[in-house]
C-alpha positions in Angstrom: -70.1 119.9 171.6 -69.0 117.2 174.0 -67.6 113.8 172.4 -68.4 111.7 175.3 -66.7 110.9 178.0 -65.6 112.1 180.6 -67.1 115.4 179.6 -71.2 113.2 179.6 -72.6 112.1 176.8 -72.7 113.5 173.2 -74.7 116.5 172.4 -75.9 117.3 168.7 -73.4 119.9 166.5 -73.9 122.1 163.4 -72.6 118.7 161.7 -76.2 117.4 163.2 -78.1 120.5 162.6 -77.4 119.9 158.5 -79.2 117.1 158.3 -82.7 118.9 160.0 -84.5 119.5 156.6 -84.5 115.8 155.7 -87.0 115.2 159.0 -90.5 114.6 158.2 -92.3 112.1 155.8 -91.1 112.6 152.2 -93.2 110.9 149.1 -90.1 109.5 146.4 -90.0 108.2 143.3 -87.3 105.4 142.6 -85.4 105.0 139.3 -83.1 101.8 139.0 -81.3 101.2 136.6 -80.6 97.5 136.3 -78.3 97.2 133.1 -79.0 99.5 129.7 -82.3 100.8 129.0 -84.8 102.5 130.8 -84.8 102.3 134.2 -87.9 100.4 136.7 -89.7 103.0 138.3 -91.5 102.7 141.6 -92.7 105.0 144.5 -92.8 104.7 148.4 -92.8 106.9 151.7 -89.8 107.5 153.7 -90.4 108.9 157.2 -87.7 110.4 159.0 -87.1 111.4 162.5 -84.2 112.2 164.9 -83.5 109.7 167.5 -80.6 108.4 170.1 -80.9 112.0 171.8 -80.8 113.8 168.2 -77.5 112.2 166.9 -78.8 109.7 164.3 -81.7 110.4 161.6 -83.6 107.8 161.4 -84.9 106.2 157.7 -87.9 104.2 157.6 -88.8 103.5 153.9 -91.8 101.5 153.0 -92.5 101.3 148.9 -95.9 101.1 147.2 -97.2 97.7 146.8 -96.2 96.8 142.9 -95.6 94.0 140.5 -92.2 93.5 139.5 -88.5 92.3 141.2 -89.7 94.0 144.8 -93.7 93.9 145.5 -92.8 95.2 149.2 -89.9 96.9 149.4 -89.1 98.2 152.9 -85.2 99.7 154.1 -84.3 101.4 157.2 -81.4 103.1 157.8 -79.7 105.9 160.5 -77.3 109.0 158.7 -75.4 111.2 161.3 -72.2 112.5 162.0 -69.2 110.9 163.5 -67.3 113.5 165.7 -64.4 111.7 166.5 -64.0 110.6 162.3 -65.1 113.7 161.3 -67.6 112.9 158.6 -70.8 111.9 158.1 -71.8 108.1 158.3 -74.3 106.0 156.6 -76.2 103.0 157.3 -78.4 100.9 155.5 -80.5 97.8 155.6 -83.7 96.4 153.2 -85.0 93.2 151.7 -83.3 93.4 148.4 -80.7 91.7 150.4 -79.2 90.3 153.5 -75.5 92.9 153.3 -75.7 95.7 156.0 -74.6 98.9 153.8 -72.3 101.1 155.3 -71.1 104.7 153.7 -68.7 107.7 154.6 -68.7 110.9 153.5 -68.5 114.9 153.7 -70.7 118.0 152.8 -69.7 120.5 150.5 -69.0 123.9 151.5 -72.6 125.2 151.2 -73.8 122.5 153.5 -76.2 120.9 151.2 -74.5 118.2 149.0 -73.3 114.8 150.9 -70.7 112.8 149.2 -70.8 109.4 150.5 -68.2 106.2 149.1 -68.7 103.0 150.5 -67.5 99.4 148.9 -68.9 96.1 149.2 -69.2 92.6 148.0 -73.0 93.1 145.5 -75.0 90.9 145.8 -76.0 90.5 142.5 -72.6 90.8 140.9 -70.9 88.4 143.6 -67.9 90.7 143.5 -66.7 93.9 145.3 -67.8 96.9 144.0 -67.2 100.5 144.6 -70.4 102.8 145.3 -70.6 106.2 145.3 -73.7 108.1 146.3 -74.7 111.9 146.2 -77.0 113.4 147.9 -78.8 116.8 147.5 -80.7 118.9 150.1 -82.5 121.2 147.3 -84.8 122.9 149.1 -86.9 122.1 153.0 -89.4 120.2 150.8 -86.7 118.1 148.2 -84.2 116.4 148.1 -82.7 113.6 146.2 -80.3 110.7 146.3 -78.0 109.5 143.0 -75.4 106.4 143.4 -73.5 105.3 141.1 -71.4 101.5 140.8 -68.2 101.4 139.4 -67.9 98.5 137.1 -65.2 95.9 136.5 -63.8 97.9 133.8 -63.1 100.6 136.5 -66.2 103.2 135.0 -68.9 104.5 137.1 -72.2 103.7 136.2 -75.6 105.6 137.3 -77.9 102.5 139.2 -80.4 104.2 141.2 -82.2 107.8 141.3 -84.8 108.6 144.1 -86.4 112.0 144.1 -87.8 113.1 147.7 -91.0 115.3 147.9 -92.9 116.5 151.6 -95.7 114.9 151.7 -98.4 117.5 151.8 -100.8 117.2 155.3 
């Protein structure tokens, strides 16, 4: 795989490859957890597709028009993999809020569970916060995301849950 120059451009790795089953449009169901009790629950459609030669998997979320904190939810975001870092890289936008999300991971050894750690100021807490988010490739047609916040008292708490299904043709 070339890294760039002076060698030309970057060309797509295995790193790249991993990330192939999480192309296509993908129904999901949203759990958030927004302090104790049972979690708001809301569905959308993320569509994602390769772009920038293949390097970056592009996220283009749109949720199902609902009552409640976010009637029309939209997010976008690109996933790849850094080849000079060595490890993956997340970004992530929406209109929950005005921050630009930005995570770094690693896969496991079997190639299907992402790691990714990030920290930023919340915008609902006003303070830094740690974030940890897991992602699962569980089959070509699933696949699910967990984060988790750790709070001021220094434990992780579970704050979102979306559960990815292909959409059926």
């Amino acid at each position: 795989m070339s890294d760039g120059p002076p060698d030309g451009p970057p060309a797509p790795g295995p790193e790249h490859a991993l990330l192939k089953p999480f192309a296509g449009t993908f129904r999901a169901t949203v759990k958030l957890w927004m302090g104790p009790g049972d979690p708001i629950v809301q569905h959308g459609t993320m569509i994602n597709s390769f772009q920038v030669g293949g390097l970056y998997l592009f996220q283009d979320y749109t949720g199902d028009q609902v009552p409640g904190p976010w009637p029309s939810f939209i997010g976008k975001g690109f996933w790849g993999f850094n080849t000079f870092a060595k490890e993956f890289e997340g970004f992530w936008i929406d209109n929950a809020s005005t921050m630009m999300q930005l995570e770094k991971g690693t896969v496991d050894p079997s190639g299907k569970v992402w790691t990714m750690g990030s920290r930023f100021v919340h915008p609902h807490f006003g303070r830094e916060v740690a974030k940890r988010s897991v992602i699962r490739l569980i089959d070509n047609d699933h696949n699910d995301l967990t984060s988790f916040l750790t709070g001021p008292d220094g434990n992780e708490f579970k704050t979102m849950e979306i559960l990815f299904e292909r959409a059926k043709s």
